[in-house]
C-alpha positions as CSV (number, residue, x, y, z in Angstrom):
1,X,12.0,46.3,35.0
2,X,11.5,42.5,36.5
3,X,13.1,39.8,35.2
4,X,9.3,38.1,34.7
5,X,8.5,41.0,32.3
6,X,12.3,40.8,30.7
7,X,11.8,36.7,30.1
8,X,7.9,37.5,28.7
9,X,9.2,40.0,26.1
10,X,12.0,37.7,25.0
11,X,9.7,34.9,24.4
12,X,7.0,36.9,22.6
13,X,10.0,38.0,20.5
14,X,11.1,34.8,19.5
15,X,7.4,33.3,18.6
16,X,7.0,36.1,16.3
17,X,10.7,36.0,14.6
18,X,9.6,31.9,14.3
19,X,6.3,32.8,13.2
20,X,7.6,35.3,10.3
21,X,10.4,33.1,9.8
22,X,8.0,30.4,8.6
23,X,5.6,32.7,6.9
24,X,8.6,33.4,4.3
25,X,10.1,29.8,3.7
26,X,9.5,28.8,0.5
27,X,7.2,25.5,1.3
28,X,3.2,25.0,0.9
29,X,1.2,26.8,2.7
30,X,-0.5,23.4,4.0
31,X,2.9,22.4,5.4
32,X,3.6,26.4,6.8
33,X,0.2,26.4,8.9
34,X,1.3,22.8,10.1
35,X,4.3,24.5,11.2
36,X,2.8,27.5,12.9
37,X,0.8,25.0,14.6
38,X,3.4,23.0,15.7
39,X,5.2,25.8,16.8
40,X,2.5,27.1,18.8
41,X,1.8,24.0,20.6
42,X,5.2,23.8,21.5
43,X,4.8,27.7,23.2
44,X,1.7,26.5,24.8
45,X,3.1,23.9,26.4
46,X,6.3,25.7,27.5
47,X,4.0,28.1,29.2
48,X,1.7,25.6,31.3
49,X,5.1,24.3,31.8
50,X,6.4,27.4,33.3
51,X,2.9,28.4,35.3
52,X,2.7,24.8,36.7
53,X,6.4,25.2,38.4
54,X,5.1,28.4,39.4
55,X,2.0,27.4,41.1
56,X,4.2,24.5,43.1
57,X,6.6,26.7,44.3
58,X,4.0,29.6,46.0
59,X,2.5,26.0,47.4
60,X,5.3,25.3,48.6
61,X,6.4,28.8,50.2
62,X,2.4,28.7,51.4
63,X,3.3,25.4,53.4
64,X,6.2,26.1,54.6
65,X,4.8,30.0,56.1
66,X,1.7,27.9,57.6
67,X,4.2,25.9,59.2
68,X,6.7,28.6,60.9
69,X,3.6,30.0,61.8
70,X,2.1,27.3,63.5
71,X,5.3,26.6,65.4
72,X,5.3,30.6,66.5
73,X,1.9,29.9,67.8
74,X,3.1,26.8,69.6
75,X,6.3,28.5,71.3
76,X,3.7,31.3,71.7
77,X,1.5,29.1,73.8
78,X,3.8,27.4,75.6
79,X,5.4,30.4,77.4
80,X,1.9,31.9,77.6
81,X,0.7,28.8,79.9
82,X,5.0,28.8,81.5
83,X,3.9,32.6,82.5
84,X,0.6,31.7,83.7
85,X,1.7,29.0,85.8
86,X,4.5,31.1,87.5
87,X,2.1,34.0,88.0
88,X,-0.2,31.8,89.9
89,X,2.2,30.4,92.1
90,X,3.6,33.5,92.6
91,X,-0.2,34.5,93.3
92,X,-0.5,31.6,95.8
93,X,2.7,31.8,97.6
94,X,1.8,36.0,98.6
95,X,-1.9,34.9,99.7
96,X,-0.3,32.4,102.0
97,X,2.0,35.7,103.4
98,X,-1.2,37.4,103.6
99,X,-3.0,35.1,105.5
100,X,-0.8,34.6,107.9
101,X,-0.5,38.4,108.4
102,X,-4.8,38.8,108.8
103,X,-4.7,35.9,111.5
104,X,-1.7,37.3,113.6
């Protein structure tokens, strides 16, 4: 089981142990819904909490892959045209060979 679906279950368990927990204090129900409320706010924004650190660390691993790949593309490129220029004077340097073999 992952740990995501672990932590999820334990806080679902605790929100409903503090819900029933509340339900059977002895206080006006006024003041119990107030609690629930409270209680529930606080959840809420525990989770947009969580999901917000979530959502800034994948953009964070997105930037940082876009970046390793760019500089793979760049290395990429740059033995690509090192390559290119060797085969050409490589290219050159035989024609010249050849040349002077056709006029001979």
């Amino acid at each position: 089981m992952k740990s995501g679906k672990v932590l999820l279950g334990i806080l679902a368990g605790v929100a409903a142990g503090a819900v029933v927990g509340i339900l059977y204090a002895p206080e006006k129900g006024s003041r119990t819904r107030r609690k629930i409320m409270d209680k529930s706010d606080d959840y809420a924004d525990g989770l947009k909490d969580k999901f917000d650190e979530f959502v800034d660390s994948l953009n964070k691993k997105y930037q940082s892959t876009v970046h390793d790949v760019e500089n793979i593309v760049s290395k990429g490129k740059s033995k690509y045209e090192s390559a290119m220029l060797e085969v050409n004077e490589l290219v050159a340097k035989d024609k010249s060979k050849f040349d002077g073999v056709i006029k001979d």
